[in-house]
N, C-alpha and C positions, 0 to 999 in steps of 0.2 A: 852282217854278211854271212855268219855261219849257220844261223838260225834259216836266211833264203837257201843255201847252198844244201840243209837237207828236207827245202820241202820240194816238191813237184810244182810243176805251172799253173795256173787256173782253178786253183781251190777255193771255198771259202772259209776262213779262219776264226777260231775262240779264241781272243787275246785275252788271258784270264790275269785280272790281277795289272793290267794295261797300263796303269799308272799313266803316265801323260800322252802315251799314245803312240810315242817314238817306232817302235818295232813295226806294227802294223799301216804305218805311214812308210817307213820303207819295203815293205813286201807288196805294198801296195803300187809305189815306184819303182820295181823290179820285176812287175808283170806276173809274180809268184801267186799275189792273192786278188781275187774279183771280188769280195765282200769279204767284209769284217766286222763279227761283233765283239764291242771290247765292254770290258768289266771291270769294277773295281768296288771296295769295300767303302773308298775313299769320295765322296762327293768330289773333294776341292780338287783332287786327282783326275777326275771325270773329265768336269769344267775345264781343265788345264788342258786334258786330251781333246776335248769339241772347240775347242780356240787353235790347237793345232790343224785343224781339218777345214774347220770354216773360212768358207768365202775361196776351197781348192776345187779343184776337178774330183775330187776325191768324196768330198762332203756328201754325195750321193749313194755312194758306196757303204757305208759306215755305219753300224747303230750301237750305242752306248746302254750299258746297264748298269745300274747299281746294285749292287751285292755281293756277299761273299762267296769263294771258291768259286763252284759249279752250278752252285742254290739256283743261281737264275739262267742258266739255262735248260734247256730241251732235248730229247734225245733226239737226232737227226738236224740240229738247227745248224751243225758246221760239220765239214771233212774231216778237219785236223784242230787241234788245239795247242796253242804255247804259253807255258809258263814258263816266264821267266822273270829274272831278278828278284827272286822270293827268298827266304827261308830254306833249308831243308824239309826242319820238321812241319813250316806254315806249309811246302806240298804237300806231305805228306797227309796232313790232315784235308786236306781239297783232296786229294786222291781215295781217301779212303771213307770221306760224307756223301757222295755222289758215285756211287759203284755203275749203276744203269746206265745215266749219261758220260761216265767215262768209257765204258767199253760201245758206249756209239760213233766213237770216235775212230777214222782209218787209223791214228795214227797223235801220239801227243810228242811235243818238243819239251826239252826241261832242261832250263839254267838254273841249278841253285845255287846261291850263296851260300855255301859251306854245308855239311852234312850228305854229301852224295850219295853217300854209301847209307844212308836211311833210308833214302827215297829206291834205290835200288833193293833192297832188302823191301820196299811195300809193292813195286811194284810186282817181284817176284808172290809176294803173298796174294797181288789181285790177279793173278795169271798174265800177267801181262809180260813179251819178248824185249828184250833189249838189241836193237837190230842194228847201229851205230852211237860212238860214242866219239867226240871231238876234246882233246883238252888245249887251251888255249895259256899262254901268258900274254899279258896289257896289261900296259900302266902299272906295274908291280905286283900284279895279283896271277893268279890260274885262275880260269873258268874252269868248267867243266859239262859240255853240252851232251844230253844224253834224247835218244830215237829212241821209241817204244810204241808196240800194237797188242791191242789183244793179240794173244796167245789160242789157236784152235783149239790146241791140247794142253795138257797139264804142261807147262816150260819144265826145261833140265835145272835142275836146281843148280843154284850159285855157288861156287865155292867160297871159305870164307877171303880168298884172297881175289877173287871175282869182287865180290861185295864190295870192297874195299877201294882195290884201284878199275875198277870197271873189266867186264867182261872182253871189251871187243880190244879197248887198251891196251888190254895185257896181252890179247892176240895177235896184235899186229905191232907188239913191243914197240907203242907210241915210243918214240926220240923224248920227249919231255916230262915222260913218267920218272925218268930217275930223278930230274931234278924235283918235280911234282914229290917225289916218296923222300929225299932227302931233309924237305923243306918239313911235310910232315912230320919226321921222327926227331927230327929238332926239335919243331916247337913241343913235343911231345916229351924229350928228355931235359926239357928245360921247365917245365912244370914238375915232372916228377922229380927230379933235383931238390927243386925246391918244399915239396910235400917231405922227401925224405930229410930235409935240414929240417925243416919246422916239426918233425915230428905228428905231423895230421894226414889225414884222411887214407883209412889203410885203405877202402875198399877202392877210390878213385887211383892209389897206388899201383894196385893188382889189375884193376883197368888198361890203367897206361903200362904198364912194362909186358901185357899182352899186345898192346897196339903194337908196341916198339918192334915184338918178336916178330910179329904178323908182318910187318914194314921189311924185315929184313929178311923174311920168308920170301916175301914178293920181289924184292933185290935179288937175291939169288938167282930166280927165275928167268930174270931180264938180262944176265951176264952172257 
């Protein structure tokens, strides 16, 4: 639902990485999207997606690709694009194999599994704006849904605490960033805890008691 709620009505969609097909079955049920092509790396993921489609009012709509990232698309084959349920650094890597076909895009959606703050940091590197940012808790977890368009101009560079807890997040002092930045500098001071008993890894050390600082930089902010 968060995914429909930041696209517009009557586009056609790159569901990249589509895995069984779920997303673009319901944007397609919510009048959001008139055509969709989906993709995946995944043959048996494909299959799983054109058995959710087959034999619907939908199945007309619809064309399946196999391959990685952006590989197999075109520039101009869709409005908008969404990745979701990936990786960080796997967008990252689709974001930065396919430069041409991603800035033919109005507009790409991005759910990553963890690592946000990478995919924000490349998209800043492909000029690309960061225009909304949603953060979610389910089921035990935070998402974290992030809006971006090419960029006319050079973008305002990020700050590192932009990067971090998201630009528009930190602007409109999201309600669930504290607990969002709590959560992180836990799991953060619970590794490095443990580096500091075991006596290992300076540099992963120096890493994390940066994050830690950087987390409570951005606390601050939000008081």
């Amino acid at each position: 639902q968060t995914v429909a709620d930041l696209l517009p009505r009557g586009i056609s969609l790159a569901d990249v990485g589509a895995d069984r097909g779920e997303v673009s079955y319901y944007l397609l049920e919510q009048g959001k999207v008139t055509r969709a092509i989906l993709s995946d790396s995944s043959r048996h993921s494909l299959e799983r997606a054109k058995h959710l489609f087959g034999g619907t009012c939908y199945e007309q709509c619809v064309e399946f690709r196999h391959g990685p990232g952006l590989e197999v698309y075109r520039a101009g084959d869709a409005d908008y694009a969404v990745m979701a349920g990936m990786g960080g650094r796997t967008i990252v890597k689709i974001l930065e194999d396919s430069p041409s076909v991603l800035r033919s895009f109005q507009s790409i959606i991005i759910q990553a599994m963890g690592n946000s703050e990478e995919v924000r940091r490349c998209l800043e590197r492909l000029r690309f704006c960061i225009d909304e940012e949603i953060l979610l808790w389910e089921d035990g977890h935070f998402y974290t849904i992030i809006r971006s368009q090419p960029c006319s101009e050079k973008p305002i560079s990020l700050t590192e605490e932009e990067i971090f807890a998201g630009p528009c997040l930190l602007k409109k002092k999201e309600p669930l960033l504290k607990d969002y930045l709590g959560r992180a500098k836990q799991d953060r001071k619970a590794v490095y805890d443990h580096l500091i008993r075991e006596n290992q890894g300076k540099e992963r050390q120096n890493h994390l008691s940066y994050e830690i600082d950087l987390i409570e930089r951005i606390e601050q902010q939000l008081e």
